[in-house]
C-alpha positions as CSV (number, residue, x, y, z in Angstrom):
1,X,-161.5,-101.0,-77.8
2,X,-158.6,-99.4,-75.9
3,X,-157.6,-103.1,-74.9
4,X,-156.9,-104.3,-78.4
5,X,-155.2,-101.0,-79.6
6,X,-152.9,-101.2,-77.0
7,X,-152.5,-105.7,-78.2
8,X,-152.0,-104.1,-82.0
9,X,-150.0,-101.5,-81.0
10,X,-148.0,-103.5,-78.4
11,X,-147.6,-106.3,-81.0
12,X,-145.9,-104.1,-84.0
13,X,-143.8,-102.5,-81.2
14,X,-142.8,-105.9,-80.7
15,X,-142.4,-107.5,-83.9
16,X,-140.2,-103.9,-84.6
17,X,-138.1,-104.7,-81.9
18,X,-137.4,-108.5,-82.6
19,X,-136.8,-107.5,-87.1
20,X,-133.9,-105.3,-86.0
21,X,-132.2,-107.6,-82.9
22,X,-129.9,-109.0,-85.0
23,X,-128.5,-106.6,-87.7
24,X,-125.4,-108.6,-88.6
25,X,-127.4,-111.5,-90.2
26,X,-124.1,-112.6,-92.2
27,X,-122.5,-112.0,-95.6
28,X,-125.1,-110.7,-98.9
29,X,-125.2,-113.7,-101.1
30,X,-128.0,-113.8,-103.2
31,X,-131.1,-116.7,-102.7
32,X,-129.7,-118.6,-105.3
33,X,-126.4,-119.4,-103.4
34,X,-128.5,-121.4,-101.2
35,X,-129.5,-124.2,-104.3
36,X,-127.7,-127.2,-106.0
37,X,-126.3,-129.8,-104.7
38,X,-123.3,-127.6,-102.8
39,X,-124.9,-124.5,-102.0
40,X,-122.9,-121.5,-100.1
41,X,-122.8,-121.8,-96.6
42,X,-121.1,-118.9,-95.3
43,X,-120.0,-118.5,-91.5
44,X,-123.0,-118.4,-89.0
45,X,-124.0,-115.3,-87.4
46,X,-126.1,-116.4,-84.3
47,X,-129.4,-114.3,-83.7
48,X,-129.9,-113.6,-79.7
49,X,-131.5,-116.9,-78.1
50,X,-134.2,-114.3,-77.2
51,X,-135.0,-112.5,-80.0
52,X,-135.2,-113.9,-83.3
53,X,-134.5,-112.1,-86.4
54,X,-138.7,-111.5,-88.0
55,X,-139.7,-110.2,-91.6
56,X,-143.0,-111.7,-92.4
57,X,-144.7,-111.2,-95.3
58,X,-148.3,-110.2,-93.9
59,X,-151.1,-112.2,-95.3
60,X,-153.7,-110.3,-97.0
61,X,-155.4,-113.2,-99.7
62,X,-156.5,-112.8,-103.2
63,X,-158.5,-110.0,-104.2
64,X,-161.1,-110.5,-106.9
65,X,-159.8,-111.6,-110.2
66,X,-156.2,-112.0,-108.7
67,X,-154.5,-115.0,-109.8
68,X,-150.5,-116.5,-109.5
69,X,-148.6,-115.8,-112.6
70,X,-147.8,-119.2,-114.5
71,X,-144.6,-119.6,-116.5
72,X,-144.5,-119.1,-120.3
73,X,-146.0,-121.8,-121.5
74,X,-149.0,-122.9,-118.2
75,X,-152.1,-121.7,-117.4
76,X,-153.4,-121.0,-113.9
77,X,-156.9,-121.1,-112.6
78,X,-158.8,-121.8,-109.6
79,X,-159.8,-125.5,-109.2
80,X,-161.3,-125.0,-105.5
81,X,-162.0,-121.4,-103.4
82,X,-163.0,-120.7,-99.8
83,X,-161.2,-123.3,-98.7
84,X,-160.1,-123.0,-95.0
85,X,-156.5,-122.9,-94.3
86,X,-156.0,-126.0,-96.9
87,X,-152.5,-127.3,-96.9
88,X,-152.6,-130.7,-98.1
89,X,-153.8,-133.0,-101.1
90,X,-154.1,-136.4,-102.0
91,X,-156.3,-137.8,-105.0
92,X,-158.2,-141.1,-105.0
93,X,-158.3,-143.4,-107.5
94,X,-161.6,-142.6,-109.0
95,X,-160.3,-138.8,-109.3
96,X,-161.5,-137.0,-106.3
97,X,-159.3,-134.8,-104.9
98,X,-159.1,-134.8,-100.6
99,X,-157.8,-131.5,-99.2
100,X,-156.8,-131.6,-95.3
101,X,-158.0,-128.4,-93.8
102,X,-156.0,-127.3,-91.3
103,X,-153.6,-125.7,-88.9
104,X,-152.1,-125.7,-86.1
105,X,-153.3,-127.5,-82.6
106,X,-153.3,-125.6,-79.4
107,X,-150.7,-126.3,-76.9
108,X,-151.3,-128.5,-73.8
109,X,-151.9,-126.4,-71.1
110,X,-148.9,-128.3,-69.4
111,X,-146.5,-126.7,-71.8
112,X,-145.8,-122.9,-71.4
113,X,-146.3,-120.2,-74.4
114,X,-142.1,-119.6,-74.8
115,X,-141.7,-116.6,-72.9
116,X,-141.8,-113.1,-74.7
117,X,-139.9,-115.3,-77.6
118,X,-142.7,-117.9,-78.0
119,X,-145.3,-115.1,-77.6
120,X,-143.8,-113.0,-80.7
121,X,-143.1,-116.2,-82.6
122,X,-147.0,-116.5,-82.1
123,X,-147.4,-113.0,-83.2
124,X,-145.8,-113.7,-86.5
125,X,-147.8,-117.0,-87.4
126,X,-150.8,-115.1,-86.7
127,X,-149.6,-112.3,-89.0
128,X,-148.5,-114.5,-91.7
129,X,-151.9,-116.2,-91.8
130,X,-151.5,-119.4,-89.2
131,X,-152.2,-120.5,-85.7
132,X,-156.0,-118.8,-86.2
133,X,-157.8,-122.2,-85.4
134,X,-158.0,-125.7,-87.4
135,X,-160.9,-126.7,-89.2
136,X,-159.6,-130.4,-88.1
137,X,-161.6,-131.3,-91.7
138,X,-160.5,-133.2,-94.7
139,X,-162.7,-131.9,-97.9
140,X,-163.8,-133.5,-100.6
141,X,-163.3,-132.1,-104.0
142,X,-165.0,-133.8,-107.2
143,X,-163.8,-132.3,-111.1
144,X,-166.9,-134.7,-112.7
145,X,-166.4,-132.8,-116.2
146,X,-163.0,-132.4,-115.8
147,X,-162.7,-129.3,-117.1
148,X,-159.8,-128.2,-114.4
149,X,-162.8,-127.0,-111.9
150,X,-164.0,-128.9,-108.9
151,X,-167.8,-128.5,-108.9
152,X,-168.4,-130.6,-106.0
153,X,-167.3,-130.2,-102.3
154,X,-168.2,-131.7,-99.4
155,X,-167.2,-132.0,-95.8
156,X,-165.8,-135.6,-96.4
157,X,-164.2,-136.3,-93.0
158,X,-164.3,-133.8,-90.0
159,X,-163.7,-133.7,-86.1
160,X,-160.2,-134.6,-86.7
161,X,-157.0,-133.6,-85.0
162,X,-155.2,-131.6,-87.1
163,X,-155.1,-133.9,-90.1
164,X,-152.1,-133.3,-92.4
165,X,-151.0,-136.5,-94.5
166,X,-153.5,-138.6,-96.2
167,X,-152.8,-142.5,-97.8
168,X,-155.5,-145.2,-99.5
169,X,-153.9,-148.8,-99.3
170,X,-156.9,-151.1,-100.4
171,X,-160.2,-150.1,-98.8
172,X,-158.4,-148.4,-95.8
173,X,-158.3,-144.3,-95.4
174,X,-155.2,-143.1,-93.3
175,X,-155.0,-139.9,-91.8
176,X,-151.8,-138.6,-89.7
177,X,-153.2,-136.2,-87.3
178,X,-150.7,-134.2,-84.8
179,X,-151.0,-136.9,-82.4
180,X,-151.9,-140.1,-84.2
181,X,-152.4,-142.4,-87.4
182,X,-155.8,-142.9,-87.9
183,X,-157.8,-144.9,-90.7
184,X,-161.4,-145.2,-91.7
185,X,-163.2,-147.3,-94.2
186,X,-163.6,-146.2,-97.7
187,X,-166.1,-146.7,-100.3
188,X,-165.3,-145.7,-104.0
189,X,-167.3,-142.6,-105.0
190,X,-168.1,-141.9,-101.3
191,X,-168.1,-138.2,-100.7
192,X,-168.8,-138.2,-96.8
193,X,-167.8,-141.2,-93.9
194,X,-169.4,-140.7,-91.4
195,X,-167.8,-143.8,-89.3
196,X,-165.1,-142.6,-86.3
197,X,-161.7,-143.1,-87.1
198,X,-160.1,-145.8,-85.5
199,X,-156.4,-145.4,-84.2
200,X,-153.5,-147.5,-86.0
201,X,-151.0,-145.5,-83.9
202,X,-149.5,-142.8,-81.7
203,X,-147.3,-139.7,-83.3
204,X,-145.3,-137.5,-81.1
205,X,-147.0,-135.0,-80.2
206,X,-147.0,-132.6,-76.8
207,X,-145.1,-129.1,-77.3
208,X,-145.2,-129.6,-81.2
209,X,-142.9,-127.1,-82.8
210,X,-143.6,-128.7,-86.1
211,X,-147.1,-130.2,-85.6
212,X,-147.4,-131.5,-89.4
213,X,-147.7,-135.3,-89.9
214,X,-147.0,-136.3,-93.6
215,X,-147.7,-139.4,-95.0
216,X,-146.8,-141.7,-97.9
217,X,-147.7,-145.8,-97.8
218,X,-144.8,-147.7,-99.4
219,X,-145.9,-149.4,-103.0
220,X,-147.3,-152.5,-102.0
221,X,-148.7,-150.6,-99.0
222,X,-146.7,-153.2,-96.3
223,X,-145.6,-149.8,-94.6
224,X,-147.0,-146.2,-93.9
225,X,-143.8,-143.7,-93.5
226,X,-144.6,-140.5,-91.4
227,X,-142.6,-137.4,-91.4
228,X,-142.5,-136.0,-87.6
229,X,-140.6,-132.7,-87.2
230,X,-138.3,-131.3,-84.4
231,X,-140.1,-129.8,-80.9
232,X,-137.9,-127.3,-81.5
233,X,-135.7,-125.3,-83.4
234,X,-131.8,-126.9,-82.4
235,X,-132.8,-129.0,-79.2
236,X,-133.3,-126.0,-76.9
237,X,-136.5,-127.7,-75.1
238,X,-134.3,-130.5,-74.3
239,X,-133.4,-133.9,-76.3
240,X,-135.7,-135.9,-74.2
241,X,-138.5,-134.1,-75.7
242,X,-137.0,-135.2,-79.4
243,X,-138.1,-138.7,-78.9
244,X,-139.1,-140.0,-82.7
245,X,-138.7,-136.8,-83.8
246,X,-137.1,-135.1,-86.5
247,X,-137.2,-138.5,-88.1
248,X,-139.1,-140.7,-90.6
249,X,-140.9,-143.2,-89.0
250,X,-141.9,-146.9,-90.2
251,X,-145.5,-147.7,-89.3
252,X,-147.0,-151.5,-89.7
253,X,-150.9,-150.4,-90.7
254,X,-151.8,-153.3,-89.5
255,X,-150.2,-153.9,-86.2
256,X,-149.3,-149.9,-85.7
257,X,-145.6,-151.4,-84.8
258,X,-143.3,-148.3,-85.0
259,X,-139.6,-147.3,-85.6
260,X,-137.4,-144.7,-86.9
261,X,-136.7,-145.3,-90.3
262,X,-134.0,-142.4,-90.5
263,X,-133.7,-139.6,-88.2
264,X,-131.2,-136.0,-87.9
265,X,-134.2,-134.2,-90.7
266,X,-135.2,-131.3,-88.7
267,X,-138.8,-130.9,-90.5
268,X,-139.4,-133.1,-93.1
269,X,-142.4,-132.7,-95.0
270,X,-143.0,-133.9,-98.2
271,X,-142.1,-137.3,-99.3
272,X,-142.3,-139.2,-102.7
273,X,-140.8,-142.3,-104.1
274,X,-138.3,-141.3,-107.1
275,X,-139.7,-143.2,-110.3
276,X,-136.6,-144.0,-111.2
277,X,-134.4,-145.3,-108.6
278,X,-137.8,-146.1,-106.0
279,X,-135.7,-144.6,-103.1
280,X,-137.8,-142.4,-100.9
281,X,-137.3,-139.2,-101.2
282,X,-138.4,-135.9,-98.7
283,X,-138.1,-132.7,-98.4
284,X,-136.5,-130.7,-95.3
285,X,-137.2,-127.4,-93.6
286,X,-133.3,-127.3,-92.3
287,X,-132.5,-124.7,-88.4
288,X,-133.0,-121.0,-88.5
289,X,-131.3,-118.6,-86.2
290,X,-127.6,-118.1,-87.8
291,X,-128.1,-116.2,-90.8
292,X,-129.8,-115.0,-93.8
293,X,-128.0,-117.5,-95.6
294,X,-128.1,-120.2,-93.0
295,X,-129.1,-123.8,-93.2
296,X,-130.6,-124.4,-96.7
297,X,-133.7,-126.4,-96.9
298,X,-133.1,-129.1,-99.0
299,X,-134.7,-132.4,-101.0
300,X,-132.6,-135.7,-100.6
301,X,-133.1,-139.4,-100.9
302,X,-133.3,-140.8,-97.6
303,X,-131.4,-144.0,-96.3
304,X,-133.1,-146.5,-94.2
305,X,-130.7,-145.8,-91.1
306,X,-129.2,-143.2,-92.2
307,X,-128.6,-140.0,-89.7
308,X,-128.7,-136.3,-91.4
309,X,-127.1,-133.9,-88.4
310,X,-129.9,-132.9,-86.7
311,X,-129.9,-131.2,-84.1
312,X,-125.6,-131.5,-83.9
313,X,-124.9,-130.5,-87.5
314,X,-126.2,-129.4,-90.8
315,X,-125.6,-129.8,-94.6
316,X,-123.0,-133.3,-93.5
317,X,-120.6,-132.5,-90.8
318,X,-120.9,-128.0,-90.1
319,X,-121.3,-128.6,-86.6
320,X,-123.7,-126.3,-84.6
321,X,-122.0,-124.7,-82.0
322,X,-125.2,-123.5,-80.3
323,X,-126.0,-127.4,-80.2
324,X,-124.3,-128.6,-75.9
325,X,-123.3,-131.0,-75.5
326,X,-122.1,-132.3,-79.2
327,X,-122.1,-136.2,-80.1
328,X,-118.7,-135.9,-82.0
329,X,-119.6,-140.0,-83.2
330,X,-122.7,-139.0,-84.3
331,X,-121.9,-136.1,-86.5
332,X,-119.1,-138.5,-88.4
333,X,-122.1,-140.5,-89.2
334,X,-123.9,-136.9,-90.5
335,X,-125.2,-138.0,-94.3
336,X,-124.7,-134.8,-96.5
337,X,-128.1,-134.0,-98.3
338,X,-128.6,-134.3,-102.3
339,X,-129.8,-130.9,-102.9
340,X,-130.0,-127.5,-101.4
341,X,-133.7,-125.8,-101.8
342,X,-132.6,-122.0,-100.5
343,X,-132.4,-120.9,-96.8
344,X,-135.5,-120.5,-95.0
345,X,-137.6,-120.6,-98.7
346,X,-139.9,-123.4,-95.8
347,X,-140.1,-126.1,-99.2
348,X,-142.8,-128.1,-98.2
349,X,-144.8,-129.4,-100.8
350,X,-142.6,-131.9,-102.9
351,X,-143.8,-134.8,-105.6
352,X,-142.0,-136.1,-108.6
353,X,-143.6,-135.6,-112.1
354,X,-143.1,-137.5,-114.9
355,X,-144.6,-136.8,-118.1
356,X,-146.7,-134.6,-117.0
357,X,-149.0,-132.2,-119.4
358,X,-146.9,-128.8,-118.0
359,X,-145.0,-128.4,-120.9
360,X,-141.3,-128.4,-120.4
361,X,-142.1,-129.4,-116.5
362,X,-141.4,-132.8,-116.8
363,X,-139.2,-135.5,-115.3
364,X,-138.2,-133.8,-112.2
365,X,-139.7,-132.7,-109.3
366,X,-141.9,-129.8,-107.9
367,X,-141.7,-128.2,-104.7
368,X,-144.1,-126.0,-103.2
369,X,-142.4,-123.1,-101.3
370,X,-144.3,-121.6,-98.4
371,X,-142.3,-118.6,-97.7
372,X,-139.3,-117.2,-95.4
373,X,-140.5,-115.3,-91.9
374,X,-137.0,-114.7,-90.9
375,X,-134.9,-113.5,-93.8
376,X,-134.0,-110.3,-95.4
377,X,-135.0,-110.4,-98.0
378,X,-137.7,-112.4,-98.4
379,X,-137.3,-116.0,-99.9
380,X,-139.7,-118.5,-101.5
381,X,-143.5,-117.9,-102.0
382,X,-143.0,-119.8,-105.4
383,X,-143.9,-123.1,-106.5
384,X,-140.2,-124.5,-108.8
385,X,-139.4,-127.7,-111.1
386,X,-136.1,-129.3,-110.7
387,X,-134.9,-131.1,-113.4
388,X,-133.7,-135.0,-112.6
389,X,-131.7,-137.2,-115.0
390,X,-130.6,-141.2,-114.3
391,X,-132.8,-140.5,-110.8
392,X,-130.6,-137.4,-109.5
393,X,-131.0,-133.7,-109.8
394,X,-130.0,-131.5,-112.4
395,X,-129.2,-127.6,-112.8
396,X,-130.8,-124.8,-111.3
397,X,-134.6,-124.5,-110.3
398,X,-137.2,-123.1,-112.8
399,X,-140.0,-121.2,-111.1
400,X,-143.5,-122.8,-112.0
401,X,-145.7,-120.4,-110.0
402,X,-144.9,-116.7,-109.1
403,X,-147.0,-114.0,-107.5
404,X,-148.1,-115.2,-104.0
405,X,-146.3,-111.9,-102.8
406,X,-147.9,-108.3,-104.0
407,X,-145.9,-105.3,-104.9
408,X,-145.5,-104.5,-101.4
409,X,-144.5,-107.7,-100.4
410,X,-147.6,-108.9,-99.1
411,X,-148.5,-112.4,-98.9
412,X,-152.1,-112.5,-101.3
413,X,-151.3,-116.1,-101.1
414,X,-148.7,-119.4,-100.1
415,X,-148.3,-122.8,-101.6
416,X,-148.0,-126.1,-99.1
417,X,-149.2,-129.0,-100.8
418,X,-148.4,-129.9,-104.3
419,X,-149.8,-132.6,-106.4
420,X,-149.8,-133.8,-110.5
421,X,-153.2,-135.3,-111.1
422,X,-154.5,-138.1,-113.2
423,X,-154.6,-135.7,-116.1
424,X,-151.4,-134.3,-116.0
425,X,-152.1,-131.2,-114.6
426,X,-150.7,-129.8,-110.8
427,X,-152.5,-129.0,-108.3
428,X,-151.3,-126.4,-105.4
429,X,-152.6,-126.1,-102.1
430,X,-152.6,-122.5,-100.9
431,X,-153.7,-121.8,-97.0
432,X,-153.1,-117.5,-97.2
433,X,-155.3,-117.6,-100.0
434,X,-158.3,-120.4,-99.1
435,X,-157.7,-121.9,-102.8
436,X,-156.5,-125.1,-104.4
437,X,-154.9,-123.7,-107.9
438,X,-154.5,-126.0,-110.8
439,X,-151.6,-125.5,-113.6
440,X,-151.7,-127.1,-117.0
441,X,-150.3,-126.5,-120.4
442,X,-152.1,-123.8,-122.0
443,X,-154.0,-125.7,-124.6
444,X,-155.7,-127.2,-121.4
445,X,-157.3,-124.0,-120.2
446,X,-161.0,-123.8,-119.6
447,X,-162.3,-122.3,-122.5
């Protein structure tokens, strides 16, 4: 008892000490500076390389008859609960809805824990409701009367790795664990498989700083694209360590052959093809580090070939000073992103919605927003629209989904995973609060 008093009250003294290392954390704009198309970058103000800058939202879940707050117009409820740390969603043809249960994989015991900066960076995903263990299952969720509840769950696919993206081309399941494509058979209507996955391919995988793998398969599913993050946050643990990293890959499902389909996207997570222009779109968890207001994540249609900064610049050609040596070439080549998403708002979730039944949500996309742990204040913990016209964006976001932080700032929940479904509505994967939430017009609502 002593033991872990001394841990909690080691850890706060800690997490104190890190929140007020770096004071100066750049000029007060507010969090809407950081959207659009040319967002406000102010001038850097670089945190200590051993301390960085904390103000996590602790995660506390959803207390009985809690709920997010819906804008005028939608309707929340619950379409799943006691869920375990679910993060992403994909829906079959046949309507069922697959959740990926998970987290974060331990570390080889080859790589060391960071020092007393990777230990408090541990601390804080702990506190904000991560890093507790990975189910390493994908669930199956089944709305048979579709009346905007899932009635059925089962345990559709377990003993995984943790799974992240999921993609159906013809009778073939793929999974992107931390470490590898896998597939599996599927059956329509199947609600377990119980066959071993078979490996299509190898992901980067070691350290993993950004252990997410998402997936998308291409229309004609000829290709499977994979999002693979950073190992790091600019290149500290050394470039040779970046290897197919920070990058989209190109996978062949048949053959498994890989290569980097474009590459400089520190994290990027979620991926969709725009309906109207069929470029590939994704969006990017940009560096943290040099301010409150410093780098915005963003969304941005992605160019096969093309090269976004990473790790030597940001938003086009800012270089990174902390970033030794530069690749002066490289930066020229630096593609500027389409859209700024808000700095350190952590936008994960992204899909494009047509017309969708969400009232005046329509023809844009929606991006799930996890939540800042190093800003002051606080930034994200939303799920916004953002309006698109002729296949570009348009104006300022529109919040869909409020209320994942409390009065006192406390995290009762975060969205990941977002997702329209066959019947218009959107579904939001939130791992704080164990639920999958579903948002529809309000003439929709269960009765």
């Amino acid at each position: 008892m002593a033991a872990k008093r001394f841990y909690r009250v080691f850890a706060c003294a800690a997490l104190s000490m890190f929140a007020l290392s770096s004071c100066d954390r750049g000029a007060e704009l507010p969090e809407s500076a950081g959207y659009g198309p040319n967002p406000t970058l102010p001038d850097p103000h670089a945190s200590p390389s051993w301390a960085p800058h904390v103000n996590v939202a602790s995660a506390i879940g959803w207390q009985p008859g809690e709920k997010p707050t819906a804008a005028p117009g939608l309707t929340v409820q619950a379409f799943a609960t006691g869920l375990d740390h679910p993060r992403w969603l994909y829906q079959l043809p046949n309507g069922d809805v697959l959740v990926a249960e998970t987290d974060a994989p331990p570390k080889p015991e080859n790589i060391g824990t960071g020092g007393l900066r990777g230990f408090v960076e541990g601390l804080v995903m702990r506190s904000a409701g991560s890093h507790k263990g990975s189910a390493n299952r994908i669930a199956l969720l089944r709305d048979a009367d579709q009346d905007g509840v899932a009635e059925l769950r089962t345990a559709f696919l377990d003993k995984l790795n943790s799974p992240f993206g999921i993609a159906l081309v013809g009778d073939q399941l793929f999974i992107a664990n931390a470490d590898a494509l896998v597939r599996v058979p599927y059956k329509e209507g199947a609600t377990r498989i119980e066959t071993p996955p078979q490996k299509v391919a190898d992901l980067p995988a070691g350290r993993n700083h950004h252990w997410t793998k998402s997936l998308l398969a291409s229309r004609d599913g000829s290709k499977l694209y994979v999002g693979v993050g950073s190992n790091s946050n600019v290149g500290e643990n050394g470039l040779e360590e970046e290897k197919d990293r920070a990058a989209i890959l190109e996978i062949d499902p048949l053959t498994g052959a890989t290569r980097v389909f474009a590459s400089g996207l520190r994290n990027p997570v979620g991926m969709d093809w725009n309906p109207t222009t069929g470029a590939l779109w994704v969006s990017v968890n940009e560096r943290d580090e040099i301010g409150d207001n410093l780098v915005p994540d963003y969304m941005t249609s992605v160019q096969e070939g093309g090269f976004y900064g990473w790790p030597f610049s940001y938003w086009g050609q800012h270089v990174d000073e902390r970033v030794a040596p530069q690749d002066p070439e490289l930066v020229k080549k630096a593609i500027k992103p389409d859209y700024g998403l808000g700095s350190h708002t952590a936008s994960l979730g992204f899909t494009f919605v047509g017309e969708a039944k969400l009232g005046a949500f329509q023809n844009g996309a929606i991006i799930g927003q996890h939540g800042s742990w190093n800003r002051t204040p606080r930034a994200g913990y939303r799920v916004i629209f953002v309006r698109f016209e002729n296949g570009a964006p348009l104006g300022a976001p529109q919040e869909v989904l409020t209320g994942f932080l409390n009065a006192k700032e406390e995290a009762r929940g975060r969205p990941v995973g977002v997702m329209v479904d066959h019947n218009g509505g959107l579904l939001v994967a939130d791992d704080v609060g164990g639920m999958v939430w579903r948002v529809s017009g309000a003439q929709q609502a269960k009765q």
